[in-house]
N, C-alpha and C positions, 0 to 999 in steps of 0.2 A: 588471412592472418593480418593481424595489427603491424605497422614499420615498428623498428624499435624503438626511435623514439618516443613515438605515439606509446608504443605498450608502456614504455619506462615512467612516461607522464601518468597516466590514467593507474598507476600501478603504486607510486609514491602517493597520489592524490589520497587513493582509496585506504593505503595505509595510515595516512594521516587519521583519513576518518576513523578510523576502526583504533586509533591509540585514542581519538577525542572521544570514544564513546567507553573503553575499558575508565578513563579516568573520569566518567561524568560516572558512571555507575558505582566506582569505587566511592568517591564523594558524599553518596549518599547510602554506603551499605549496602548496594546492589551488588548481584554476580553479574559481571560484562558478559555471561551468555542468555543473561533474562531479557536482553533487549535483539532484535531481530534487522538487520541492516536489508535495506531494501534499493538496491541501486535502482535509480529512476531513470531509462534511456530513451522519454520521448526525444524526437525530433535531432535524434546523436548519430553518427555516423557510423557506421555498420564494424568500421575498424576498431573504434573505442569498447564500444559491446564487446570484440572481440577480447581485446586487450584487458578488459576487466575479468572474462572470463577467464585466461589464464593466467592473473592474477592472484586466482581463485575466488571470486565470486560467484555463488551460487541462486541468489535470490533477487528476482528482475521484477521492476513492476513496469505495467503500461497503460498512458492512459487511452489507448484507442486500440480497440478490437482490430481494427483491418492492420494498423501497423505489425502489431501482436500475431498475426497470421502470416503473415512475410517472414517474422524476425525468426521464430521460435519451432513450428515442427521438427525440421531438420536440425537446428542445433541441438533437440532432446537427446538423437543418435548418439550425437559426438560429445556431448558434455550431461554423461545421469549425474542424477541429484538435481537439476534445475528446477525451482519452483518461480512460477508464476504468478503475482499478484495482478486481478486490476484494477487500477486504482481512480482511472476516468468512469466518466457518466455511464451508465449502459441503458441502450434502448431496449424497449421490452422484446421487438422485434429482433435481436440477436443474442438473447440469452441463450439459444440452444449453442450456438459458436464458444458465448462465453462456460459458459459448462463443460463444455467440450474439450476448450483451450487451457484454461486457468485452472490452477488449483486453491487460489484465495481470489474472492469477490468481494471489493471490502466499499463497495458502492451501493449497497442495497436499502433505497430511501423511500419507495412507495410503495403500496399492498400491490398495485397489476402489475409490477416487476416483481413482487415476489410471487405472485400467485403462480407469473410462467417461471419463475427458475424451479420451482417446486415439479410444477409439470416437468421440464425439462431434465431434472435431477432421476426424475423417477420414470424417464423413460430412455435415458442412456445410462441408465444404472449409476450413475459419477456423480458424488453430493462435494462439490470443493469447499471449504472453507467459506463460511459468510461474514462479513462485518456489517453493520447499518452504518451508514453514515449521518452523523449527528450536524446540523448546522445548528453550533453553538454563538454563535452570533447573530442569527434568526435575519441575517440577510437578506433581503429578498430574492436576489437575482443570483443564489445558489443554492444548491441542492443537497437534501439533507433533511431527515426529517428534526422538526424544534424539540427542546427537551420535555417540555409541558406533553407532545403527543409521544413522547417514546413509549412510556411503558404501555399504551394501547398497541402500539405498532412491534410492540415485541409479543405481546399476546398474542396477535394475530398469526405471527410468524410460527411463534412456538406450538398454541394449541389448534388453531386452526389449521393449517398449513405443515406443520409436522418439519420444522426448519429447524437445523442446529447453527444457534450462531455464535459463535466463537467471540465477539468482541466487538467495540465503537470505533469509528473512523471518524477524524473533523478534517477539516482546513480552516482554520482561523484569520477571521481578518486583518488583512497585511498590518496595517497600524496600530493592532493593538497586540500586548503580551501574551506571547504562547501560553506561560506557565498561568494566567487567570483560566485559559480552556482548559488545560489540562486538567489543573485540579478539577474544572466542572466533570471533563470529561470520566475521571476516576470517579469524582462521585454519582456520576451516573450508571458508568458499567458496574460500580459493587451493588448498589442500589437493582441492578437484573441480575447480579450475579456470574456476569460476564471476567472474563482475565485480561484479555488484548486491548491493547490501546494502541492505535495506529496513530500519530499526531508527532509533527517535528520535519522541517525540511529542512534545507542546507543552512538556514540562515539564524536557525533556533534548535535543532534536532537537540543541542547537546540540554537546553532547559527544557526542553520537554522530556529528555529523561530523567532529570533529576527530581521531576514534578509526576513523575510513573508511567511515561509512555512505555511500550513491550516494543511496536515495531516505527521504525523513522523511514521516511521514502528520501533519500538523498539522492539526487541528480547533479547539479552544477559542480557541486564538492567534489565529487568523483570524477565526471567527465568532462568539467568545462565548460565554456560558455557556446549554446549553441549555436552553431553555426548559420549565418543570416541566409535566407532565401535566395537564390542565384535573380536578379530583376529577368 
């Protein structure tokens, strides 16, 4: 269990966010339940997760499979309703864990990671949630497929592969305006016909809703700054 001041902290934080997200959705005519808060607990200490949880938080992302294995079986027992995004890279070699684990996989960026979550869906009976991940800043050194190949890479998904996929994921380059992705981002999920828009962290969540995100991965806003490495 969280001390109490730890829970009183992570508990104020988290309301804070959830009043900055009713009034960025108001703003623009939105219902403040069309957007999906996504508390983000890499590298957080096991007591703030707590603390968040009794909070009432229900929706966790992670970006790392093995962390995600540690955090979350046993908390399913003691806290239902928890949904799990994941929202880091995934190796094709652990999709069957991710299938397994998660019930939104909002990192799906190349055909032989979809080809195994497909496999993997269709032999533990469990399809969770898929997003593709759009690298809308055509970066090189991240991950994502460019917008130019999306709609081959959603064909592939849909008619070949037989994949339902719920919506677009980005992460936007630090230095430039969320809300220019965003908009891409929107006009690419109408353009498949998609509804989710994952895009928004702690530093911009609230203009990427105003711009149409559905879900924001917030971490630091919630829990704080994480904690440095012990040397």
């Amino acid at each position: 269990m969280p001390e109490p001041g730890q829970q009183d902290d992570v508990a104020t934080r988290l309301a804070a966010v959830r009043a900055q997200i009713v009034a960025a959705t108001a703003e623009v005519g939105r219902p403040s339940d069309a957007v999906t808060l996504i508390a983000v607990g890499k590298a957080q200490p096991e007591t703030r997760i707590e603390a968040a949880l009794v909070a009432g938080q229900r929706v966790f992302g992670e970006n790392y499979v093995q962390e995600a294995q540690h955090r979350w079986p046993s908390r399913r027992e003691r806290w239902p309703g928890l949904e799990l995004h994941l929202i880091g890279a995934l190796q094709s070699n652990k999709a069957a864990v991710a299938v397994a684990l998660f019930d939104v996989i909002q990192t799906l960026d190349r055909p032989k990671l979809a080809r195994s979550l497909a496999r993997e869906m269709e032999r533990h009976g469990r399809r969770p949630r898929l997003l593709v991940q759009v690298n809308t800043g055509e970066e090189p050194q991240k991950s994502g497929v460019i917008p130019t190949e999306l709609g081959e890479f959603l064909g592939l998904c849909r008619d070949e592969l037989k994949l339902e996929i719920a919506g677009l994921m980005a992460i936007p380059p630090e230095d430039e305006d969320v809300a220019l992705h965003t908009a891409l981002l929107a006009k690419l999920a109408a353009r498949g016909g998609l509804a989710w828009l994952s895009i928004g962290m702690s530093g911009d969540y609230e203009t990427a809703i105003r711009f149409g995100a559905t879900h924001v991965r917030v971490g630091t806003a919630i829990f704080g700054a994480r904690p440095r490495p012990q040397p």
